[in-house]
C-alpha atoms as one frame of an Amber mdcrd trajectory, in Angstrom:
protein
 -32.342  66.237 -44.253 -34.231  67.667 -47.281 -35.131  70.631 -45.827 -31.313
  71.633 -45.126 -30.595  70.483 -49.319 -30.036  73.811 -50.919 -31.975  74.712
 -54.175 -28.961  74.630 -56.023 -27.637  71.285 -54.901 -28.250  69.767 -58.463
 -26.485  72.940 -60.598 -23.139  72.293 -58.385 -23.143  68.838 -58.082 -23.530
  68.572 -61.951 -20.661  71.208 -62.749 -18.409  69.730 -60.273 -19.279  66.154
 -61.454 -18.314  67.845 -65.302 -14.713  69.749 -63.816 -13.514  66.457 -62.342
 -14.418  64.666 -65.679 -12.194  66.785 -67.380  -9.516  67.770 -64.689  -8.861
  63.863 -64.329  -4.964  62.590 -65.267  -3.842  60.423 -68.445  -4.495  57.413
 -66.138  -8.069  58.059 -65.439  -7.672  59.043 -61.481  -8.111  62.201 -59.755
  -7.959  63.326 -55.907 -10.130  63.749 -53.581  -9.548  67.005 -52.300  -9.693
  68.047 -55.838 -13.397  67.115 -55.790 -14.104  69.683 -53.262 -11.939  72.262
 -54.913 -14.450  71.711 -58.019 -17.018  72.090 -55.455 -15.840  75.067 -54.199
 -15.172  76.484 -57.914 -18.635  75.884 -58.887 -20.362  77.376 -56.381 -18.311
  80.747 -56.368 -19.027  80.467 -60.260 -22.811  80.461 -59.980 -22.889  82.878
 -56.909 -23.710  80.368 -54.322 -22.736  81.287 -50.868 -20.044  79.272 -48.548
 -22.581  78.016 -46.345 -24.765  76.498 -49.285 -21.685  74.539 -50.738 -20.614
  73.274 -47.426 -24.435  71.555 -47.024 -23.825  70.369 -50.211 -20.717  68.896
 -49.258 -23.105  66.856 -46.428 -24.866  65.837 -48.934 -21.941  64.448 -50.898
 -20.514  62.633 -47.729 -23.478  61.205 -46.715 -24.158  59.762 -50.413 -19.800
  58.573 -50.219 -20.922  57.086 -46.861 -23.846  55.404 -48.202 -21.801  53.987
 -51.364 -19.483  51.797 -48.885 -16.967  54.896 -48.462 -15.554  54.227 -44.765
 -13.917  57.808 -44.531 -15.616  60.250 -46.751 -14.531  63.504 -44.947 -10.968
  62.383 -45.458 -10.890  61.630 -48.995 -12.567  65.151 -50.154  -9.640  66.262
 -48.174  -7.038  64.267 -49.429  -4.001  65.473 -52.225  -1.485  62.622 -51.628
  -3.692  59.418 -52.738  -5.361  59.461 -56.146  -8.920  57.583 -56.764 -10.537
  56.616 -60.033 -12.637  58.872 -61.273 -15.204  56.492 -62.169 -15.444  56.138
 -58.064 -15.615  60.180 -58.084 -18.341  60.604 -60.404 -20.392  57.254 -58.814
 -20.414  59.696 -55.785 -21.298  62.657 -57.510 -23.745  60.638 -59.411 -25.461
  59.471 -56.502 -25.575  62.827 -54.289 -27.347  64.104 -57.538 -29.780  61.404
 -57.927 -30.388  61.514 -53.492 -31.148  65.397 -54.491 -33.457  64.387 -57.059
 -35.388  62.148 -54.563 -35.709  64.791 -52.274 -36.845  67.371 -53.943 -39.211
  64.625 -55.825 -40.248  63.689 -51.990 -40.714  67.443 -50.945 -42.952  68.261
 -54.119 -45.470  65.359 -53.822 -45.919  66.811 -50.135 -46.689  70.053 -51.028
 -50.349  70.656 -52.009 -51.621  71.259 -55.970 -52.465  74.994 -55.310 -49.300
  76.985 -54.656 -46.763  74.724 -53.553 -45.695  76.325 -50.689 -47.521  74.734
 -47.847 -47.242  71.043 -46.930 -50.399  69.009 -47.755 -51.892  67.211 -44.407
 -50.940  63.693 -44.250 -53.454  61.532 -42.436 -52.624  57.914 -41.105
């Protein structure tokens, strides 16, 4: 899965974590589809292309999924039921820490020199 985690994961998971924080109602509750329309917002702000944000949406559903979220697909697409936004940005927060793992697991791979080939990994 790392390998399909685009380099700019963490910049549009952060800013979309941020635009719900703010975009959220008096009563502390946003939806989800507005989640993905942050998504969406961010990457066309930073130049990211449609396929990069839509991996990045994996990511986020996979990290929903492994949070104890039984429909995650659904709720990103969802603009009739609000959700806490403390359960929005525990998602967000997580797909950006499962990002940070990866790319912490991809770089002690890689060998000292020039980081671009994968060190040999003997058993």
């Amino acid at each position: 899965m790392s390998n399909i985690v685009p380099a700019s994961a963490t910049q549009i998971l952060q800013r979309t974590l941020d635009t719900v924080r703010i975009k959220a109602n008096s009563n502390g509750e946003c939806f989800g589809g507005e989640i993905m329309d942050a998504m969406r917002d961010a990457g066309t702000a930073l130049g990211i292309d449609r396929l990069e944000v839509l991996l990045i949406r994996a990511v986020l559903v996979r990290t929903m999924e492994s949070l104890g979220e039984k429909y995650p697909a659904i709720v990103l697409q969802d603009y009739e039921t609000r959700m806490q936004v403390s359960r929005a940005l525990k998602y967000l927060n997580g797909a950006i820490g499962w990002v940070a793992e990866l790319k912490k697991r991809d770089e002690s791979v890689r060998t000292p020199g020039d980081g671009s080939t994968p060190a040999k990994i003997t058993a």
